[in-house]
C-alpha positions in Angstrom: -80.6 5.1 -199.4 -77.6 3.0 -198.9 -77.5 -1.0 -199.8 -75.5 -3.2 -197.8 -74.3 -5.8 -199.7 -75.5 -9.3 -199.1 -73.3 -12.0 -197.9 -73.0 -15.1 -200.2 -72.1 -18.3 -199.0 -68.5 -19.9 -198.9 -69.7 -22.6 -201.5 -71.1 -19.3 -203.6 -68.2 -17.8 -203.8 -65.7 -20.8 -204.4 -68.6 -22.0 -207.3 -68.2 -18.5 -208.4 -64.3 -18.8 -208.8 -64.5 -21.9 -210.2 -66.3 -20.3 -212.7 -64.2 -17.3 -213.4 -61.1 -19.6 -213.6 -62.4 -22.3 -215.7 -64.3 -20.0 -218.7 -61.2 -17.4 -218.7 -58.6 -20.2 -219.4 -60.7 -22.0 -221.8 -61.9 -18.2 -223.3 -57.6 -17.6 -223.8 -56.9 -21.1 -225.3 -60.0 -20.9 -227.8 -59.3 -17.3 -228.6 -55.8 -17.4 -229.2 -55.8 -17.1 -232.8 -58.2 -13.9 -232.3 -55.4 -12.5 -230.0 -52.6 -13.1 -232.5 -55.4 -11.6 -235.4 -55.6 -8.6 -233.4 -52.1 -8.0 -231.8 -51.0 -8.1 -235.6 -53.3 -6.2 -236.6 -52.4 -3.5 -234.1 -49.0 -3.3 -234.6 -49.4 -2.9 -238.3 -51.6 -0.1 -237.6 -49.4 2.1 -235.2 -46.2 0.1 -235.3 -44.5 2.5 -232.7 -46.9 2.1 -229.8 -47.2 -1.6 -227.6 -50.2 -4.5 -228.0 -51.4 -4.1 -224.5 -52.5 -1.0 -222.8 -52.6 -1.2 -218.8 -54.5 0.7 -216.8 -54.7 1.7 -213.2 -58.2 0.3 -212.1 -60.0 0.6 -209.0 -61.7 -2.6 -207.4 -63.4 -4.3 -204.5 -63.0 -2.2 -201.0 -61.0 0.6 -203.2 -57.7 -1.9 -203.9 -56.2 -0.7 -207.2 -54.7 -3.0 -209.7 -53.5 -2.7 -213.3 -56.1 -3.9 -215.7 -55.5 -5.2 -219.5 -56.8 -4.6 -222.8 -55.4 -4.4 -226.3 -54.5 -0.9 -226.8 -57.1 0.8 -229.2 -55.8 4.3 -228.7 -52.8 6.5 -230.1 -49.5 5.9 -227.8 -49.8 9.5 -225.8 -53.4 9.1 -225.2 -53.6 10.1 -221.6 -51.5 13.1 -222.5 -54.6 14.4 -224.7 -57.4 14.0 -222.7 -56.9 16.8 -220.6 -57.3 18.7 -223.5 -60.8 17.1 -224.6 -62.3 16.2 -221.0 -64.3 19.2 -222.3 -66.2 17.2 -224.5 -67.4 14.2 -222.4 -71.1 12.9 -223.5 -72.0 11.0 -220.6 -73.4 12.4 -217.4 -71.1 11.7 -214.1 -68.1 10.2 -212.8 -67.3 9.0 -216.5 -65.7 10.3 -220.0 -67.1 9.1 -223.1 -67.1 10.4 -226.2 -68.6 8.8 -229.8 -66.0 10.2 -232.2 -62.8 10.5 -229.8 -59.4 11.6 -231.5 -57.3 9.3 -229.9 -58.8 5.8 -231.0 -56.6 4.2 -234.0 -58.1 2.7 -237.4 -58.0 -0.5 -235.9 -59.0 0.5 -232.1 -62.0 1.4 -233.5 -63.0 -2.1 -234.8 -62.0 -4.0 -231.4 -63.4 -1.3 -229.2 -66.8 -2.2 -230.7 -66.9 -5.5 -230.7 -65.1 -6.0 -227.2 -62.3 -7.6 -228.6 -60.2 -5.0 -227.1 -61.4 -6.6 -223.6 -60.1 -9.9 -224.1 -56.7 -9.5 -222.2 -59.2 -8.8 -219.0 -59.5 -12.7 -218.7 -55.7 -11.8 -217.0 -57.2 -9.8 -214.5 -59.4 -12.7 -214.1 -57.3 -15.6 -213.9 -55.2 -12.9 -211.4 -58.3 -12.4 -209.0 -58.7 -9.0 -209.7 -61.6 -8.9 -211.7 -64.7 -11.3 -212.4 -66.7 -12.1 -215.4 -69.3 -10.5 -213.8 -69.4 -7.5 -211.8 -69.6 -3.4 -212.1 -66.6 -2.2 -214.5 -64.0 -1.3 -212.3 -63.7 2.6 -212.2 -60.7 4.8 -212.6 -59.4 6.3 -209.9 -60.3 10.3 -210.7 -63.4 9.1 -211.1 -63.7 7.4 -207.7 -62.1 10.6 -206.2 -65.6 12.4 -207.5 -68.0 9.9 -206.0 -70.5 9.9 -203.1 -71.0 8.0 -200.5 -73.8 6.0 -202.0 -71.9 5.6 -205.4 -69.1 4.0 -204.0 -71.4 0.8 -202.8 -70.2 0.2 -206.2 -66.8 -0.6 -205.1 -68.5 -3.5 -202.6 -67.8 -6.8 -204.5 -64.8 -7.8 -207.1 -65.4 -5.8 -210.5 -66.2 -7.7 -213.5 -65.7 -8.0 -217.3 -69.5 -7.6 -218.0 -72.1 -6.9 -216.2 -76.0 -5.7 -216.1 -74.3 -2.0 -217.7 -73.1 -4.1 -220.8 -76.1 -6.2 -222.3 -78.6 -3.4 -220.9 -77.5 -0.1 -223.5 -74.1 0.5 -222.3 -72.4 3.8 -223.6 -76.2 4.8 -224.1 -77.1 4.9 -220.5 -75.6 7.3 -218.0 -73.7 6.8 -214.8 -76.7 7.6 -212.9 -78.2 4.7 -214.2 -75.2 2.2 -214.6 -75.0 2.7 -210.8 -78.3 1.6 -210.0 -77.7 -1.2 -212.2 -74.8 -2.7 -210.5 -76.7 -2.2 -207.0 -79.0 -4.1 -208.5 -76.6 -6.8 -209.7 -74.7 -6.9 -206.2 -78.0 -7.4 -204.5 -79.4 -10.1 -206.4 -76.0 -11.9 -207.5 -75.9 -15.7 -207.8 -73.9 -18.2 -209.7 -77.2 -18.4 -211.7 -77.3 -14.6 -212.2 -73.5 -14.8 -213.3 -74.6 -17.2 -216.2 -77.6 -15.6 -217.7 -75.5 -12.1 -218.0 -72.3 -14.3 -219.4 -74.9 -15.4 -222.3 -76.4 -12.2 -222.9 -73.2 -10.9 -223.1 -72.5 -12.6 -225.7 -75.6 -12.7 -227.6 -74.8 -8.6 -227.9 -71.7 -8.6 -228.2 -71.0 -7.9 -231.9 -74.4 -5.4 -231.6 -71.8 -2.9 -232.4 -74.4 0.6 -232.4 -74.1 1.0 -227.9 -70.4 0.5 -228.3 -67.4 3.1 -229.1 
């Protein structure tokens, strides 16, 4: 069964923005000295590879942009996983793995307490991503999906979302999909808010993370 997405208003959406724009640029300014903490820390720890890892992304209506986050894996990390795709964990158009080879000492740490998702608030500021929203996909994963998974793709992605505070790396991408469908089709400013705070409330619950 397919969803169409329902419309929100105009003063939705622009009350959405406003909150995107607002809590990213305070989020950057209050953070800094976390960002500074963990660039250092990064380069210390693999002093040959770069701070910030981009990434081809896939968002709203299929548009692909390049999305940020402190890099938490070994410099030729895309030039491994073909040799460990093998070992994926989760079910679906996703790879995840608990103990994966390529994460560094310190990639380790920021991957499981988000902190290696800071530099998203970019994508925000940009208008490529939301707060809230499904996690934008990569692109060989979109390549693999069907017609009803893609319904993910309806609205701007987001930094967090129902995935994130409801098990995260222990649900599967069966269920992650029916979880944003279920975000997209009860999404409000209101909604936005209550999944901002239990974001945060579990985000240093570091046992669904890695």
């Amino acid at each position: 069964m397919e969803l169409e997405a329902p419309r929100i208003s105009l003063q939705q959406g622009l009350a959405k923005r406003l909150l995107d724009v607002s809590l990213a640029a305070f989020g950057m300014i209050f953070l800094l000295p976390v960002f500074l903490l963990v660039a250092v820390s990064i380069k210390l720890d693999d002093p040959k590879g770069k701070v910030f890892f981009q990434q081809t992304r896939v968002g709203k209506n299929g548009k692909t942009f390049k999305m940020y986050k402190f890099r938490s894996m070994v410099s030729n990390a895309d030039q491994i996983l073909n040799h460990i795709l093998h070992l994926n964990e989760i079910d679906g158009a996703m790879f995840k793995i608990k103990d994966d080879p390529r994460i560094t000492r310190v990639g380790r740490f920021i991957r499981r307490t988000s902190l290696d998702e800071l530099p998203q608030f970019i994508n925000v500021l940009k208008g490529d991503m939301s707060l809230v929203g499904p996690r934008p996909p990569l692109p060989r994963e979109v390549e693999t999906y069907t017609t009803y998974e893609r319904q993910r793709l309806q609205v701007i992605p987001g930094c967090t979302g129902l995935w994130q505070v409801s098990g995260r790396n222990n649900i599967d991408f069966k269920a992650m999909v029916e979880l944003d469908l279920k975000y997209i089709n009860q999404r409000s400013i209101w909604f936005d808010i209550k999944l901002i705070f239990r974001t945060i409330s579990v985000m240093f619950r570091t046992k669904d993370a890695y």
